[in-house]
DRENGU-633461 format. One record per residue: x, y, z of N, C-alpha, C, CB in turn; residue in one letter. Coordinates in steps of 0.02 Angstrom, whole numbers, plus 32768, in hexadecimal, padded with zeros to 4 digits. Atoms other than C-alpha are relative to their C-alpha. Glycine has a CB too. Example, Ala and Ser with C-alpha at 12.3 -4.5 7.8 and 13.67 -1.06 7.14 Angstrom:
2
802D7FC5800082677F1F8186802D803C80007FCE8001803Ea/7FD67FC57FFD82AC7FCB81657FD980378025801480177FB9s/
# end
This chain:
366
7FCB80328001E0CB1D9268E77FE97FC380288042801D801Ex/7FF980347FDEE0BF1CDC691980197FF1804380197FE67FE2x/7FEF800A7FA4E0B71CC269DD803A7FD080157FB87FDC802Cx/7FDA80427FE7E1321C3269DA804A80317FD07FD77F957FDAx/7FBE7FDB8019E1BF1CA2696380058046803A7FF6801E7F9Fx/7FDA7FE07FDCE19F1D2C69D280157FEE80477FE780337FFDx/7FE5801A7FB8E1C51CCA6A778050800B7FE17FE47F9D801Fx/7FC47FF48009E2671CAF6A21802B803D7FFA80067FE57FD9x/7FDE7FB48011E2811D6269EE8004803380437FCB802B7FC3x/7FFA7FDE7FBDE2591D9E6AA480357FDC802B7FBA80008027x/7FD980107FDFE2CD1D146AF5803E80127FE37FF67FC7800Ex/7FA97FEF801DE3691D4F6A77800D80468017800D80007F9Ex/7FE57FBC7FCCE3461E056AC380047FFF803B7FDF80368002x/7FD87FFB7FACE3421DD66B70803E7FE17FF67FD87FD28048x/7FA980127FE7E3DE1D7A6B5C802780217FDE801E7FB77FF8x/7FD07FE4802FE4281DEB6AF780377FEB7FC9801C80198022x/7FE480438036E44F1D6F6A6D7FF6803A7FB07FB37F998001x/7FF77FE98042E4661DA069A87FE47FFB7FDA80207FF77FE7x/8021801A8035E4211D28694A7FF97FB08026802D800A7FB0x/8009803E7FF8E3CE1C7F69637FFF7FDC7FB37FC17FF9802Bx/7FF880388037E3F11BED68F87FE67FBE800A80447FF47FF3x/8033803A8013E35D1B5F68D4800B7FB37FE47FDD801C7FCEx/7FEB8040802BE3AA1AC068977FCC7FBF7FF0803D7FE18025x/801D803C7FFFE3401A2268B77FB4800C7FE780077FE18048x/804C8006802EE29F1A0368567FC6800F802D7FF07FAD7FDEx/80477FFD7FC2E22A19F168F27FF6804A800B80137FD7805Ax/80067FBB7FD6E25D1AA1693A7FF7803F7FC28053800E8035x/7FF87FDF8032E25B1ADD68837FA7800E7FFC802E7FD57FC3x/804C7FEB7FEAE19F1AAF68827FD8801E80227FEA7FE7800Bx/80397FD07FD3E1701AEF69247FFD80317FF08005800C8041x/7FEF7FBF7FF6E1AE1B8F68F87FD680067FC3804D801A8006x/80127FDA803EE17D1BA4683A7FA37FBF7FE080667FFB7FB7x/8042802A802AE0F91B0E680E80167FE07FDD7FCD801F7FD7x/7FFA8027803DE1661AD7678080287FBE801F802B802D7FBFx/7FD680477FFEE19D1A18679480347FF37FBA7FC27FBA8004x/7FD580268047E22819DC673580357FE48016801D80307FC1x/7FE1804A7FE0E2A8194B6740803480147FBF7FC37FA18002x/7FC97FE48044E33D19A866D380377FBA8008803680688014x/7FDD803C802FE39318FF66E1805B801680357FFA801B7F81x/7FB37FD47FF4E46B193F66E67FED80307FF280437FF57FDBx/7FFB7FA8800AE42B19E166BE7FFB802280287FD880217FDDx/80177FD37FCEE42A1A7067157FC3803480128028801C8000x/80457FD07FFBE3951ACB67638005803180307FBE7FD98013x/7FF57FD07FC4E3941B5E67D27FC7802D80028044802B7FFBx/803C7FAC800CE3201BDD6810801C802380367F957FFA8010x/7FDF7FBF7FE5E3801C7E684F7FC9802E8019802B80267FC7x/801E7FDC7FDAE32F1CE068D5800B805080317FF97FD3801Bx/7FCB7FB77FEBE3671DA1690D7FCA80148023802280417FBFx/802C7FD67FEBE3241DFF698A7FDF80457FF8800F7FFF8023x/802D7FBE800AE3131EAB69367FFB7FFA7F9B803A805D802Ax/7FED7FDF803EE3211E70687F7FC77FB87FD9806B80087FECx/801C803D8027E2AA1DF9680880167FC77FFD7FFB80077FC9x/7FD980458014E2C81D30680B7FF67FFA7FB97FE47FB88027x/7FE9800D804AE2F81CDC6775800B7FA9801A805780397FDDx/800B80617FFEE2DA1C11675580377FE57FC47F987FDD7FE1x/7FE580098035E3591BC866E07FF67FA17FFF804F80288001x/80198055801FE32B1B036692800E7FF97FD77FC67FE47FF4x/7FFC80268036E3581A9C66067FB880257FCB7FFA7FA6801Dx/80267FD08024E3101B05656B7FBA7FB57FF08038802F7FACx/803080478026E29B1A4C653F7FCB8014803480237F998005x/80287FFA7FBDE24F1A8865EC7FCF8046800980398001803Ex/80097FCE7FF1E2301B3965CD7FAF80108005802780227FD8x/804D7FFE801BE1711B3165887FEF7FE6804A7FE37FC67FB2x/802C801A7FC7E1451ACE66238000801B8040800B7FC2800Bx/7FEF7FE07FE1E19B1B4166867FCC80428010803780057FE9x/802A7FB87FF0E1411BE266547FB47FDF8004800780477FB5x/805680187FE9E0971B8366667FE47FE480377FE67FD27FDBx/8017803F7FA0E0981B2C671C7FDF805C8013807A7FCB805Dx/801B7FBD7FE6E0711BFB67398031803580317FBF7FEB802Bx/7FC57FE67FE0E1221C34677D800280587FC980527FB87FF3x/7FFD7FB98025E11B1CFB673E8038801D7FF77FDE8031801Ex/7FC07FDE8008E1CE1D1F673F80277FFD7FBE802A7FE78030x/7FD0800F802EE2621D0E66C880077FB98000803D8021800Cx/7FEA804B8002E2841C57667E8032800F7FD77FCD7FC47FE7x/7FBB80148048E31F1C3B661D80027FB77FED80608010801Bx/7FDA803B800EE34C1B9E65C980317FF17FDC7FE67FDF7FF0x/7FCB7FF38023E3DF1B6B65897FFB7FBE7FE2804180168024x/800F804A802FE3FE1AD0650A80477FDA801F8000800D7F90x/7FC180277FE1E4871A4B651E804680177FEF7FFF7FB97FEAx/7FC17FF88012E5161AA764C68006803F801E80117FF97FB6x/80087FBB7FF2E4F81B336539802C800280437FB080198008x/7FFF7FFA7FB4E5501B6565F67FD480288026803980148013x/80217FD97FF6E4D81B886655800D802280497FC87FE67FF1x/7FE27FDB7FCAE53D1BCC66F1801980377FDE80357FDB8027x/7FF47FBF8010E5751C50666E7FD180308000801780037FCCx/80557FCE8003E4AD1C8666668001800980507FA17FC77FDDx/80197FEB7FB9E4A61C7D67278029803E7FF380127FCC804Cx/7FD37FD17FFDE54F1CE367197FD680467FFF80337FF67FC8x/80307FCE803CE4F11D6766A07FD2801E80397FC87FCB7FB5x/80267FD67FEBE4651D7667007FEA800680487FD57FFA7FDDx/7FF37FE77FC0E4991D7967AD801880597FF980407FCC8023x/7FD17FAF8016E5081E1767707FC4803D800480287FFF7F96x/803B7FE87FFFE4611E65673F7FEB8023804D7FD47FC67FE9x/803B7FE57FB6E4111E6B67E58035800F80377FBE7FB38027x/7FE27FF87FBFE4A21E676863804F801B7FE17FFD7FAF8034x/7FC37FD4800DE54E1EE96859802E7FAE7FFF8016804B804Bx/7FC380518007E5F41E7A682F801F8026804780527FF37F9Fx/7FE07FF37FB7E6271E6B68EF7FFE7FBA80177FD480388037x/7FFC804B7FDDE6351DD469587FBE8005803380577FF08032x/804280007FDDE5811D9D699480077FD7802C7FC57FF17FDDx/801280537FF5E5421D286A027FAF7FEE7FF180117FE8805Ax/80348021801BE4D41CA369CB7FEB7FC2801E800E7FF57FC3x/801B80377FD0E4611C206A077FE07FCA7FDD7FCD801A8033x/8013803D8036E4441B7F69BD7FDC7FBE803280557FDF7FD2x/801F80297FCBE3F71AD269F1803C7FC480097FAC7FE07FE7x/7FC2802F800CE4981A846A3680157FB6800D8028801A801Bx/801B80568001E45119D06A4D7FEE7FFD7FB97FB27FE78036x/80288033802FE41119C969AF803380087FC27FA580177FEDx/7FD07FF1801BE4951A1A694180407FE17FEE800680248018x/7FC080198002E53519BC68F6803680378015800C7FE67FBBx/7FCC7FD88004E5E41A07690F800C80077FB980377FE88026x/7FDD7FD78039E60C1A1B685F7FC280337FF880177FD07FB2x/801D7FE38018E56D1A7A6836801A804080457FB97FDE7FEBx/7FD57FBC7FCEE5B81AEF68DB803B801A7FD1802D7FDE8058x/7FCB7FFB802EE64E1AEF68777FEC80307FD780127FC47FDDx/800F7FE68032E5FD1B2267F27FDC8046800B7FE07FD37FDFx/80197FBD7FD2E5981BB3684E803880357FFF7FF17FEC8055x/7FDF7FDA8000E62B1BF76886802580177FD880117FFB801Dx/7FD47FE5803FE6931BFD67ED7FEC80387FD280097FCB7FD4x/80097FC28024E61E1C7F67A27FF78033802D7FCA80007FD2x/80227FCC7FC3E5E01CD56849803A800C804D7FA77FCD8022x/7FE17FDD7FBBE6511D2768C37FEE7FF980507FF580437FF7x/8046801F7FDEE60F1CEA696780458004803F7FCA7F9E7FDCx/7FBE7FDD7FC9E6721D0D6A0E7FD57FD0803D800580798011x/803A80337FC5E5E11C9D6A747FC07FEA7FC17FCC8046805Ax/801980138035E5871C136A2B7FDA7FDB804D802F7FDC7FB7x/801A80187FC9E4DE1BE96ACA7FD57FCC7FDF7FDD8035802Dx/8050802B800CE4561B676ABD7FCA802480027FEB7FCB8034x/80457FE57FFCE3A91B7D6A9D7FD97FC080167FE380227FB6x/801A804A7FEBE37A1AC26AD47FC88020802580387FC88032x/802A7FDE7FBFE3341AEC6B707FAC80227FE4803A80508024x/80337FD9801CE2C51B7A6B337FC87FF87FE5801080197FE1x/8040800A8031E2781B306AA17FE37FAF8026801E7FFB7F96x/802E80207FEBE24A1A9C6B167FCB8000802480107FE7800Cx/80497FF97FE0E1EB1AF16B837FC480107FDB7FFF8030802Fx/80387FEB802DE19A1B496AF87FCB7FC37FEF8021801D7FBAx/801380278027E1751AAD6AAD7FBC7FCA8036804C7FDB7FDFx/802480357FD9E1411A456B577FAF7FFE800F80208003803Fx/804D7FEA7FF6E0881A996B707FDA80097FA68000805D8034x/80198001803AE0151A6F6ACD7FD5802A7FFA7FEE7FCE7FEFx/80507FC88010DF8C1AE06A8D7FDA7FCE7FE68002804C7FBDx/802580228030DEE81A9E6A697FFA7FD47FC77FF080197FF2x/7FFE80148041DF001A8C69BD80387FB07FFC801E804C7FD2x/7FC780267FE5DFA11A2369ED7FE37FC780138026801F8037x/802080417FF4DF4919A46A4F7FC47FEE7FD77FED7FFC8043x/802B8017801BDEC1199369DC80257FCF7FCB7FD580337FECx/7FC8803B802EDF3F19446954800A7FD8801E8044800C7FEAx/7FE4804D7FF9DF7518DE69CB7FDA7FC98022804080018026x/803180037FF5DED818B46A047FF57FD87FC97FE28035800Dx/800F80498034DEB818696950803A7FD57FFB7FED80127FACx/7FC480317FF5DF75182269567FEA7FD18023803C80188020x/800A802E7FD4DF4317CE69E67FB27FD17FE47FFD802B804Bx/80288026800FDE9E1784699B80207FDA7FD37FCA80197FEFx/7FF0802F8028DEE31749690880377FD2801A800F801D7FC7x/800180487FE1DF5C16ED697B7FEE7FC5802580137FFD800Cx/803A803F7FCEDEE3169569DD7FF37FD77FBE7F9D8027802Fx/8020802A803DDEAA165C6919803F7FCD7FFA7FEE80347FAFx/7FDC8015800CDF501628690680037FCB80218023801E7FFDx/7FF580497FB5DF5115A569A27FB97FCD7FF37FF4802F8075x/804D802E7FF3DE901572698080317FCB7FA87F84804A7FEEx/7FEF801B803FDEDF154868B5801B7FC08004802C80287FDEx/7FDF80317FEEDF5C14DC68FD7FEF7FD2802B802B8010800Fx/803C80237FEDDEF4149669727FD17FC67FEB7FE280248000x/8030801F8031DE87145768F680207FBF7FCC7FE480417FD0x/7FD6801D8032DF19140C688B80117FC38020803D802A7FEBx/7FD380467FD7DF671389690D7FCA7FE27FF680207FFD8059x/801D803A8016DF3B12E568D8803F7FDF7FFB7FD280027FBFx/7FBB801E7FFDDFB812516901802A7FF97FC57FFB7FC28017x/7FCC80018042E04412476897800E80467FE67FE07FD47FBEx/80027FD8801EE03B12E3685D8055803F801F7FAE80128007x/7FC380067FE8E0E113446875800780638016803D7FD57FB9x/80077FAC7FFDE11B140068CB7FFF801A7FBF803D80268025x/80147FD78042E12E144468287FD97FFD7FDD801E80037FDAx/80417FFD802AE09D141267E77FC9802680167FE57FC27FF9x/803A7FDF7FE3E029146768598014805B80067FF17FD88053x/7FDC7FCD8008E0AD14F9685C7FEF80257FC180417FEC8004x/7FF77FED804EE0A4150567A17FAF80157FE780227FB47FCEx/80467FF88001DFD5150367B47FF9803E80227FD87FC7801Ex/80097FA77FDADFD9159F6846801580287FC5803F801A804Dx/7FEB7FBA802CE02E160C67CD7FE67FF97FD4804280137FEAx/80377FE8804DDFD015EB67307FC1801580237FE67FB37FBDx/80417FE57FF5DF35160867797FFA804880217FDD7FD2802Ax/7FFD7F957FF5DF6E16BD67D3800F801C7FD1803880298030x/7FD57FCC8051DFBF16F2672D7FB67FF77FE4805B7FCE7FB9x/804A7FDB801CDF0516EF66E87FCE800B80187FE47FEA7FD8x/801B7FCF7FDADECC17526767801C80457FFD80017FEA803Ex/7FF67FC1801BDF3417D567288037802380387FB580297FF6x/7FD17FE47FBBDFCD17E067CF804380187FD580197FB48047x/7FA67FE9802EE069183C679080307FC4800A80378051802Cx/7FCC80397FEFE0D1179367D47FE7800380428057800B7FF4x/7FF980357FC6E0EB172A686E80218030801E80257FB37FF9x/7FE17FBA7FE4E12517A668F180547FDE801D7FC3802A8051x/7FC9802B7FE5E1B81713691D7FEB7FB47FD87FFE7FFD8061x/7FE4803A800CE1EF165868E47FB57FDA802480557FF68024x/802B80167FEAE13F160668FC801D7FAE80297FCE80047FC5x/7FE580437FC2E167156269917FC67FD17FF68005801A8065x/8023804A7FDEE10414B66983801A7FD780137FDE7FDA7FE3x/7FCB80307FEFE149144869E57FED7FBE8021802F80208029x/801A80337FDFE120139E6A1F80227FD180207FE07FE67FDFx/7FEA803A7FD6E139131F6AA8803D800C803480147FC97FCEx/7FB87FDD7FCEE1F613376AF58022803D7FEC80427FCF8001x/7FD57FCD8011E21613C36A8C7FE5804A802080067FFF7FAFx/80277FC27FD7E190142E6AE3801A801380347FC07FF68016x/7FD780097FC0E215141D6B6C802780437FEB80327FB1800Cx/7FDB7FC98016E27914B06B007FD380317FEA80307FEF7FCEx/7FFB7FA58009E25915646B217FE6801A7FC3804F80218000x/800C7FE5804EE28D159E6A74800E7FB77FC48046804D7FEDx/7FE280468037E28614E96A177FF780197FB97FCD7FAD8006x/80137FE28056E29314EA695D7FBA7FB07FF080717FFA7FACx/8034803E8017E1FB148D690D80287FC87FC77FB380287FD4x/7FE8803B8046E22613E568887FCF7FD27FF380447FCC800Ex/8011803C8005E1E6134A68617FF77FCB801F80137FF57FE9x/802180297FC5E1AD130E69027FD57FE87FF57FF080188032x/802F80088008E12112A468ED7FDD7FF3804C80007FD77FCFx/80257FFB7FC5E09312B669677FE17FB580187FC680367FF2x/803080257FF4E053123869D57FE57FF7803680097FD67FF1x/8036801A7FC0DFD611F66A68802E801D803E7FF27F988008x/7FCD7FE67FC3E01712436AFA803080428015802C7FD57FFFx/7FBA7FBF800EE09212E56ABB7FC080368018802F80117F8Fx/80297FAB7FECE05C13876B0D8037801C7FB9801880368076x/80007FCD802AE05D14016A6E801E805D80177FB67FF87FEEx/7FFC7FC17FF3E0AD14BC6A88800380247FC9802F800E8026x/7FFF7FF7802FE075152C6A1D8006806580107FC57FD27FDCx/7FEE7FB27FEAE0C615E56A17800C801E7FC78040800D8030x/7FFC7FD1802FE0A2165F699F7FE7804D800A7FE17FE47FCEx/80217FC4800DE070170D69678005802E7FB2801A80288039x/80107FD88046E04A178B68E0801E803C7FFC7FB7800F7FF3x/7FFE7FB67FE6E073183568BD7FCC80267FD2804F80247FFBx/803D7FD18019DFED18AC6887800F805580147FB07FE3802Bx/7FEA7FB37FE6DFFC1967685F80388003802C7FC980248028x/7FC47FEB7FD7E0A41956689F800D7FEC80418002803F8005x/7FED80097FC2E088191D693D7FF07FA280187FD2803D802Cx/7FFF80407FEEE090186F69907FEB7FC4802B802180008003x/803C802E7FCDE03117D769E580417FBB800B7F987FDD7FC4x/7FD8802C7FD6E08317466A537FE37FDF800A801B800B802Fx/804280397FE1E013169E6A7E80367FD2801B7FC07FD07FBCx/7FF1804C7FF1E04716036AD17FCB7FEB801680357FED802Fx/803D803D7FE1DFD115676AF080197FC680007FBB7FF47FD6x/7FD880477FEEDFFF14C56B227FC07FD1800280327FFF8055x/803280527FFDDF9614186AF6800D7FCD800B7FE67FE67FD1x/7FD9805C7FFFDFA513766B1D7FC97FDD7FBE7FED7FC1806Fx/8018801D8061DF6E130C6A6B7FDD7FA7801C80727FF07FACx/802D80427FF3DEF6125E6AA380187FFE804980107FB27FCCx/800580167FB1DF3212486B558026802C801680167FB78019x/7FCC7FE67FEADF83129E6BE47FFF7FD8803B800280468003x/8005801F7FCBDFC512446C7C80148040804080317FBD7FF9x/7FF87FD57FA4DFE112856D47803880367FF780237FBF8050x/7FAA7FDA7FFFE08A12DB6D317FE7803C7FD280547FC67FD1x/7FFD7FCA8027E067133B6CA17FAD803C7FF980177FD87FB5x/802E7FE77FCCDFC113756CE88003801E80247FEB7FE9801Ax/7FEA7FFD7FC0DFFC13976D79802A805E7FDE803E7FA68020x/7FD07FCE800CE08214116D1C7FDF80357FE580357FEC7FD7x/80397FD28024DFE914706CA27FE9801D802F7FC67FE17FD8x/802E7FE67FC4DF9014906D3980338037802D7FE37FB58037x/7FDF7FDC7FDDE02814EE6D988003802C7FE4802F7FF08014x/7FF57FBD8022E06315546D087FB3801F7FFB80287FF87FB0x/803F7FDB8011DFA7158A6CE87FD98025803E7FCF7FCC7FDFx/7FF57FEA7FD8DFA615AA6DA280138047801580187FE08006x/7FDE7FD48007E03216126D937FF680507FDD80237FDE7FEBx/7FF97FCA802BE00E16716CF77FB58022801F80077FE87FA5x/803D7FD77FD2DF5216AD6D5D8024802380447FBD7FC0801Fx/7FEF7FF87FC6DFB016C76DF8802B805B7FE080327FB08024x/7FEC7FCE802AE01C174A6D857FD3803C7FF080107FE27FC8x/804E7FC38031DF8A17A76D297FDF801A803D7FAC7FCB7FC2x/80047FD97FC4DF4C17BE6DDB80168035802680077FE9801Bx/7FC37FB77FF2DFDA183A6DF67FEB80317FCF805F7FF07FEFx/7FFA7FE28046DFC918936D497FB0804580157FF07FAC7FACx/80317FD3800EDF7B19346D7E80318041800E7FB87FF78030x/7FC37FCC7FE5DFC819EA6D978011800D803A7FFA80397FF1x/7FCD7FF97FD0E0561A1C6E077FFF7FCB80327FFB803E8020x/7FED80467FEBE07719696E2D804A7FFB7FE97FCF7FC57FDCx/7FA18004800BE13519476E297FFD7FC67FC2803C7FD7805Bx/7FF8802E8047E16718E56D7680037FB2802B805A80177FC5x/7FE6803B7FE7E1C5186F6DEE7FD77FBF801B802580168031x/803180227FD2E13C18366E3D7FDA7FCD7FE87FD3802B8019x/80368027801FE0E417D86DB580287FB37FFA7FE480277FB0x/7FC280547FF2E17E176C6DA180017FDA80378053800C8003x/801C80117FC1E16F174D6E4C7FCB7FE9801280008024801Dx/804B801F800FE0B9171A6E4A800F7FB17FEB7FD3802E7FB9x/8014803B8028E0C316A46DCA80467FB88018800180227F9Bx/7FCA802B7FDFE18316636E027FF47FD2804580378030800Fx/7FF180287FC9E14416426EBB7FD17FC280097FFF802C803Dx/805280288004E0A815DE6E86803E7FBB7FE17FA6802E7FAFx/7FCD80388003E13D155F6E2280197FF78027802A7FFC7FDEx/7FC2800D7FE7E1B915636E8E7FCD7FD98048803F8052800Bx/803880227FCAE11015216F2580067FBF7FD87FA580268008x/7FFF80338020E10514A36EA7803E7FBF7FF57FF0801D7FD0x/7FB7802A8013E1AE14636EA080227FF77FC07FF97FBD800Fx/7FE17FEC8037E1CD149D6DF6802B803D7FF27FD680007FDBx/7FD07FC28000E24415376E1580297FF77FCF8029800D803Fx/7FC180198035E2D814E86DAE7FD9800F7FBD801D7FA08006x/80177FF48036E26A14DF6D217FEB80307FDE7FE57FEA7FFFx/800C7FC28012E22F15806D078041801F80017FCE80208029x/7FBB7FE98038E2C115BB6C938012804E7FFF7FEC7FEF7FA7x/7FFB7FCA8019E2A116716C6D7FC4802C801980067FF77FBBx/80307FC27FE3E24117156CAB7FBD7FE87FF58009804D7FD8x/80468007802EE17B17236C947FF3801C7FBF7FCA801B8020x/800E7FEA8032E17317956C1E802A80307FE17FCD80118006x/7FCC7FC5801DE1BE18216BAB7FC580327FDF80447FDF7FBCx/80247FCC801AE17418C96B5C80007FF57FB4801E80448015x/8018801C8045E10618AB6AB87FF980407FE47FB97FD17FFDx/80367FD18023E0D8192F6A2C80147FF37FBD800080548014x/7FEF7FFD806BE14119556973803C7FB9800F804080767FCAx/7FDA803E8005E1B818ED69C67FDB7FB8803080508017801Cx/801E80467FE0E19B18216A02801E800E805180257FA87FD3x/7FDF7FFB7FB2E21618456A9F800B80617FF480667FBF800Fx/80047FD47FEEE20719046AD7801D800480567FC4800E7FEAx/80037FEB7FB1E227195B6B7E7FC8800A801C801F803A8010x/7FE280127FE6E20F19436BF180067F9D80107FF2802E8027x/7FFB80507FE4E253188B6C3A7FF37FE5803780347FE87FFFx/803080127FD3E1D2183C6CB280327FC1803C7FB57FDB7FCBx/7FE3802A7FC9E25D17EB6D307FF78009802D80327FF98007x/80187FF77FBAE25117F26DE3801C801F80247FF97FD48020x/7FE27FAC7FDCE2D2187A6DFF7FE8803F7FE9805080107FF3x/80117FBD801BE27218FF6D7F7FDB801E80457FCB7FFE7FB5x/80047FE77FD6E25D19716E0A7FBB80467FE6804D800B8015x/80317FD28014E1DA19E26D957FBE7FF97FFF800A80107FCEx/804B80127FF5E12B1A016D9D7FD87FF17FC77FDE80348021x/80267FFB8040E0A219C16D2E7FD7804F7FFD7FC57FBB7FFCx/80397FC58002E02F1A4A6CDD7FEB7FF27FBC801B8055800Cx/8029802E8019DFBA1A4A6C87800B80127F8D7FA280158034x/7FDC7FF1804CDFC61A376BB680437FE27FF8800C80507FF2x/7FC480367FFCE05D19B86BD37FE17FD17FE580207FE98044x/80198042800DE04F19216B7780357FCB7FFA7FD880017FC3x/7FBA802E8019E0BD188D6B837FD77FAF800B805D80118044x/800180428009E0B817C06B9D7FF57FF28042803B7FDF7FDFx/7FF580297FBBE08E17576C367FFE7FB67FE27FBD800F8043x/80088034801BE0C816B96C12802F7FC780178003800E7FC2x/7FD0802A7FD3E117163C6CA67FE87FAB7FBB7FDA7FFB807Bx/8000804F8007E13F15826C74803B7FD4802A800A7FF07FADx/7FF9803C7FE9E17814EA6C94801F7FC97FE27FD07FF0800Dx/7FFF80298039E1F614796C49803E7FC8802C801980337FAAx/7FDC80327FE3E23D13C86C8080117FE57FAF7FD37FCA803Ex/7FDF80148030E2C513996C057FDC7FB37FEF804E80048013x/800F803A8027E29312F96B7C7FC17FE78039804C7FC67FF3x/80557FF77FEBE1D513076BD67FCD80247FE27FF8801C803Bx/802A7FE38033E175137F6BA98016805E801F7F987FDC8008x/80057FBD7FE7E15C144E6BC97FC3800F8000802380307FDEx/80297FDC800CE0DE14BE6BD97FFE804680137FD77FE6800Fx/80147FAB8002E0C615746BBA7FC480117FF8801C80277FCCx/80327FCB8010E02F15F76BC58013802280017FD1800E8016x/7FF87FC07FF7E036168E6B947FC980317FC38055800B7FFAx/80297FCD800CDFCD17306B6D801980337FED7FDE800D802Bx/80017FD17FF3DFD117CE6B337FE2802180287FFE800D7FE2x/80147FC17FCDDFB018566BAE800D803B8002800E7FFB8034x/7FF47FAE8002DF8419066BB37FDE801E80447FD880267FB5x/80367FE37FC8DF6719686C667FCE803D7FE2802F80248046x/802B7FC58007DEE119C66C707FE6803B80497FBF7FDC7FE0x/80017FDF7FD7DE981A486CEE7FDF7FD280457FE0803C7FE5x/8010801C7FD6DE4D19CE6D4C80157FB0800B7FC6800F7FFCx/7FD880377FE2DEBD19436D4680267FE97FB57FC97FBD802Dx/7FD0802B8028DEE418CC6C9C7FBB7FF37FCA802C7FB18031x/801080268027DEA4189A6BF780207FC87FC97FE680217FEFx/7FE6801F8011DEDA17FF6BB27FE77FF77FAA7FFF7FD48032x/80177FEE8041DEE7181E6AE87FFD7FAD7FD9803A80407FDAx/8007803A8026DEF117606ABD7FC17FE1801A803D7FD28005x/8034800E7FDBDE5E16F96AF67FF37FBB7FE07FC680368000x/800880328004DE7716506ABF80087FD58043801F7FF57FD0x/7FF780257F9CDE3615D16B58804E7FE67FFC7FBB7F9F801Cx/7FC180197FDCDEC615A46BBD7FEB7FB380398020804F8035x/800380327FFEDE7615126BFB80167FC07FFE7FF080067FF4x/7FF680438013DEB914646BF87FD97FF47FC47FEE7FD28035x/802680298044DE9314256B4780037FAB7FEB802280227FBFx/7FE0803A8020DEB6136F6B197FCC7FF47FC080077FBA8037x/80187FFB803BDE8F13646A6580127FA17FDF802C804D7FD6x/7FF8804C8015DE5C12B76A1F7FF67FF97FBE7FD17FD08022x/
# end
């Protein structure tokens, strides 16, 4: 049996749980391999501690289902079908008609699909499995970071692409619209998030949306993307200035890039999370940019873009090693400019490897 189904099947007998219930696509993968994006449909993968799981998907899904290499039962059902009457069915099967309890993921889960749970399943306690499957999830295997290992190359390609593209006049979406054609024939399942170019005062916003900004002499460039590969996911930021940069905004590249080394300096095991935030926060805040720095350093990377854990300066937990998440302080003075770096990072036994590796350097691109 699969080491990652039977974690689950050993944590439903220590807690003396019934049945676990799988909802969200990510946790669907870790567990079985099969990806799929049922849309409004429903997907489930039912988990018992003394009795065979069972995967149920949109029947259009089923073929791809039994081939990711999941050995159990698949059902699919079509659109004129209920398919809470099949859970019904073949809950009955494996577990007496009594009132269970069951454990679901209750962050990720709607209330009607609870609703809907309970209306066929008797259920007297309904726990989370959040928790659980994040720790599972937080330490990668090998194989794990090697995907994201190429994730992370091909977004370094992604930043050199765009890079290459700025030329005055030329507008965010145009260089936006160039990154992604050129990863899509490299063969990336998609953009792991809303690819960001942003220029001049708009580099001042966090999460800006890109448009029809046109570039010119002077705009520091932010450029934030990633990929996802084999399921799992890459994070970049780089910041340019485009024919000139003056004192101020110099001045500001140089702190955050400060910062984000001062950070990675921390990044080894049983180092407190908090601490990195701290690093990189007290190096701004020396600077006289505290206000500006908006939001944490980093967050936990893998199937998902934001994972657990969240790299603030109260996470009170330790790194170890096979964690991989984001370090990525900035810097942003409203209708001026911003600047972000940021990396992937994975600890290792002897401290940190950083899976992106595009220079972080000052660039000014003429």
């Amino acid at each position: 049996m699969d080491k990652r189904l039977y974690q689950v099947i050993s944590w439903l007998q220590n807690e003396q749980l019934d049945m676990a219930m799988i909802h969200s696509s990510t946790n669907v993968y870790y567990l079985t391999q099969f990806m799929c994006e049922p849309h409004e449909r429903f997907l489930g993968l039912f988990i018992f501690p003394h009795a065979e799981p069972f995967l149920i998907c949109p029947l259009l899904d089923v073929d791809k289902a039994q081939d990711s290499g999941w050995s159990y039962t698949v059902i699919g059902y079509d659109d004129v079908e209920n398919p809470w009457e099949i859970v019904r069915n073949e809950v009955r099967k494996r577990l007496p008609n009594r009132q269970i309890r069951i454990a679901i993921e209750k962050e990720r889960v709607s209330y009607a699909r609870v609703e809907q749970l309970t209306q066929v399943i008797a259920s007297n306690e309904i726990v989370s499995i959040d928790e659980e499957i994040n720790k599972w999830r937080l330490i990668k295997t090998d194989q794990e970071i090697d995907w994201m290992r190429e994730a992370a190359r091909l977004a370094d390609y992604g930043v050199e692409i765009g890079m290459n593209f700025l030329k005055k006049g030329c507008t965010e979406m145009e260089v936006l619209g160039q990154i992604e054609l050129e990863l899509k024939k490299k063969g990336i399942e998609g953009m792991a998030f809303d690819t960001m170019v942003l220029f001049g005062e708009k580099s001042a916003l966090p999460h800006g949306t890109p448009g029809l900004r046109e570039l010119n002499k002077g705009d520091m460039v932010l450029f934030d993307l990633g990929v996802k590969w084999k399921g799992y996911c890459s994070d970049i930021t780089r910041t340019v200035a485009f024919g000139t940069i003056d004192e101020k905004q110099q001045e500001i590249y140089e702190v955050v890039l400060q910062a984000q080394l001062e950070a990675l300096n921390h990044c080894k095991p049983d180092i407190r999370v908090g601490n990195l935030d701290q690093a990189a926060r007290s190096v701004i805040e020396e600077a006289g940019y505290g206000k500006y720095f908006t939001h944490r350093v980093g967050h936990g990377l893998g199937m998902e873009l934001h994972e657990y854990p969240s790299l603030n300066a109260t996470n009170e937990n330790l790194l170890q090693v096979g964690m991989t998440f984001t370090i990525e302080p900035g810097i942003y003075i409203p209708n001026l400019c911003g600047v972000r770096i940021e990396d992937d990072v994975v600890i290792t036994t002897t401290g940190y490897e950083t899976l992106t590796s595009f220079p972080k350097e000052l660039q000014v691109i003429c």
